[in-house]
C-alpha positions as CSV (number, residue, x, y, z in Angstrom):
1,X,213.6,117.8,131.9
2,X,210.8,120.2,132.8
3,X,210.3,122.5,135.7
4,X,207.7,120.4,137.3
5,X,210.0,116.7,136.9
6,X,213.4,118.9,138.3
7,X,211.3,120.2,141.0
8,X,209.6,116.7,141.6
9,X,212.7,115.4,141.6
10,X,214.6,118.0,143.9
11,X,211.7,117.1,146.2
12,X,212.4,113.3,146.1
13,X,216.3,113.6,146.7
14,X,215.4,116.3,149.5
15,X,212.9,113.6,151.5
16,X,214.9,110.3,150.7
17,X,218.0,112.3,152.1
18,X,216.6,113.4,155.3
19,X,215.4,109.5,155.9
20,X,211.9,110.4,155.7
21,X,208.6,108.5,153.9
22,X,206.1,110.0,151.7
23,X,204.1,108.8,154.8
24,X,205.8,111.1,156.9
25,X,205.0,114.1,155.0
26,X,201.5,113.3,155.5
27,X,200.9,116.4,157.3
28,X,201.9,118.5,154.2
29,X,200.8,116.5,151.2
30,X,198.9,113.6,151.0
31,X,201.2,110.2,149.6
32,X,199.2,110.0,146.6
33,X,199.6,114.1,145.7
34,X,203.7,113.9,147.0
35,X,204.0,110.8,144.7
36,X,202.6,112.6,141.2
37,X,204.6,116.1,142.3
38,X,207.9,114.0,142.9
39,X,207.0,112.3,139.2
40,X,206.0,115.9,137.5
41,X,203.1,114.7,136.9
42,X,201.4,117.3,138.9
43,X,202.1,120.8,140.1
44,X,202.3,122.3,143.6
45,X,200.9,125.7,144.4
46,X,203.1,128.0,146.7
47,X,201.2,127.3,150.1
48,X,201.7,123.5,149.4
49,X,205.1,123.8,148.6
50,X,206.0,125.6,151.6
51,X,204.1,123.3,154.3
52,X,206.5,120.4,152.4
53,X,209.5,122.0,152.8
54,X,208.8,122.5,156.7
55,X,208.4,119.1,157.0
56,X,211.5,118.6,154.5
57,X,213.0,121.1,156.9
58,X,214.3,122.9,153.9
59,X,213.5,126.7,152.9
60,X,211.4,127.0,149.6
61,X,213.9,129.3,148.3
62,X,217.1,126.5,148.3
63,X,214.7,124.3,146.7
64,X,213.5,126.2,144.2
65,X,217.1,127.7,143.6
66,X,218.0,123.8,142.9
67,X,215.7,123.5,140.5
68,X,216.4,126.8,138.5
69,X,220.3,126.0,138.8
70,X,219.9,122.6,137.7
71,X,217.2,123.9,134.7
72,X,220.5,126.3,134.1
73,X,222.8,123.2,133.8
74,X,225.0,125.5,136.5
75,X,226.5,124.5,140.2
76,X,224.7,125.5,142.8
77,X,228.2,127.8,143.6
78,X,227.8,129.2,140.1
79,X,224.2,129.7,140.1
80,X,224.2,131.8,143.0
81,X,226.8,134.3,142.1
82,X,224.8,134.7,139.1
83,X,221.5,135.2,141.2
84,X,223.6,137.5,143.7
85,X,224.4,140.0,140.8
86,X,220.9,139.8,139.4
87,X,219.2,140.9,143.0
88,X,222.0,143.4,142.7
89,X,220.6,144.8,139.7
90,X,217.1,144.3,140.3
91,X,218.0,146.5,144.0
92,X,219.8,148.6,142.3
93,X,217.3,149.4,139.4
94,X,214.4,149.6,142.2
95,X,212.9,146.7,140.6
96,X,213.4,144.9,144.4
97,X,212.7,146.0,147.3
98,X,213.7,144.6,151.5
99,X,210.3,146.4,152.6
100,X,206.8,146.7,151.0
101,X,205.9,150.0,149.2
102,X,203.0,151.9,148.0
103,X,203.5,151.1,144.5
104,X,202.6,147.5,144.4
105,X,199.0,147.4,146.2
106,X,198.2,150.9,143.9
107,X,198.9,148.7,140.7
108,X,199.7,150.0,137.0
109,X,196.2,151.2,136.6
110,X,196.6,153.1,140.0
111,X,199.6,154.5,138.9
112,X,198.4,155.6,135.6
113,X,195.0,157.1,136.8
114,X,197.5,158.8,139.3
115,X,199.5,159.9,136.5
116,X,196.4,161.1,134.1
117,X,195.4,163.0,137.3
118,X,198.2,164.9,138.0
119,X,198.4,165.4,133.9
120,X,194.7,167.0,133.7
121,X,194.8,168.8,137.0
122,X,198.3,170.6,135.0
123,X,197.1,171.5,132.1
124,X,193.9,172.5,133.9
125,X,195.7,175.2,135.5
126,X,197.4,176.3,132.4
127,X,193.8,177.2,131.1
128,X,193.5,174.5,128.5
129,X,190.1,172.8,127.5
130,X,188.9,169.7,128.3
131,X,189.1,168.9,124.8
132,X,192.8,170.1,124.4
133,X,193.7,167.7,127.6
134,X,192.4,164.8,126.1
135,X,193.9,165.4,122.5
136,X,197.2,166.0,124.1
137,X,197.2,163.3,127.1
138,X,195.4,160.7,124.4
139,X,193.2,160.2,126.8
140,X,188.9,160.1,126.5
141,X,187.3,163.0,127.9
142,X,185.3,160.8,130.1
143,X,188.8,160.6,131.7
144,X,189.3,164.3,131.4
145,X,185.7,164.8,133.5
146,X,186.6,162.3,136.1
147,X,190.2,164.3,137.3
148,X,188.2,168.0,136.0
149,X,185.5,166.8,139.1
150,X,188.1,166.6,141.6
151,X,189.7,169.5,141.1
152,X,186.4,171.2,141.0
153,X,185.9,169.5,144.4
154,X,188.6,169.9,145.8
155,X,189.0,173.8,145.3
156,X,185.3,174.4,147.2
């Protein structure tokens, strides 16, 4: 089975266990749409899924967490040890994190630019060329003249 039929079928068990209708769910999903998710036929975005579950009065995550333990061919028991030591690691790599930071709304172009900044602004103040800079950083010196401004800039 696929992602989209265990989840559709996660889904099914979840509503036909709480004693509800497609019907009643009519204020999350319409019974046409809630028919062809529960069947795989047809995906769910994140919004969707989470107005369902509120009526399912489930959280997303156990759902989902269903689905990926019974993708896994694991017990739920099993499958979350194994998802406990992986948000372990991911914590404890900094690859997870309880609060927002900086990092994710700058983006790996923001945090390269940032990075080919500081790198240019460096060897700037060693007294190497433009030239040099972008040899060394492999970098254009279109790149080079952008960070060279600021510093220019910034030091009148």
């Amino acid at each position: 089975m696929d992602y989209l039929q265990t989840l559709g079928q996660t889904l099914r068990e979840i509503r036909v266990d709480a004693g509800l209708r497609r019907e009643d769910c009519s204020g999350a999903l319409s019974r046409e749409y809630l028919a062809n998710v529960e069947l795989g036929r047809q995906s769910i975005s994140i919004a969707k899924l989470v107005s369902l579950c509120e009526c399912l009065g489930i959280p997303p995550s156990l759902v989902l967490t269903t689905v990926e333990a019974r993708l896994a061919m694991l017990k739920l028991e099993q499958y979350q040890a194994s998802q406990e030591r992986q948000v372990r690691e991911y914590v404890g790599a900094g690859r997870l994190r309880s609060e927002a930071s900086n990092g994710g709304a700058q983006g790996v172009r923001g945090k390269r630019a940032e990075n080919n900044r500081k790198a240019v602004q460096s060897l700037q103040s060693l007294g190497r060329t433009k030239t040099e800079i972008a040899r060394e950083l492999g970098i254009g010196t279109t790149t080079v003249d952008r960070h060279w401004r600021k510093v220019d800039s910034e030091s009148t």
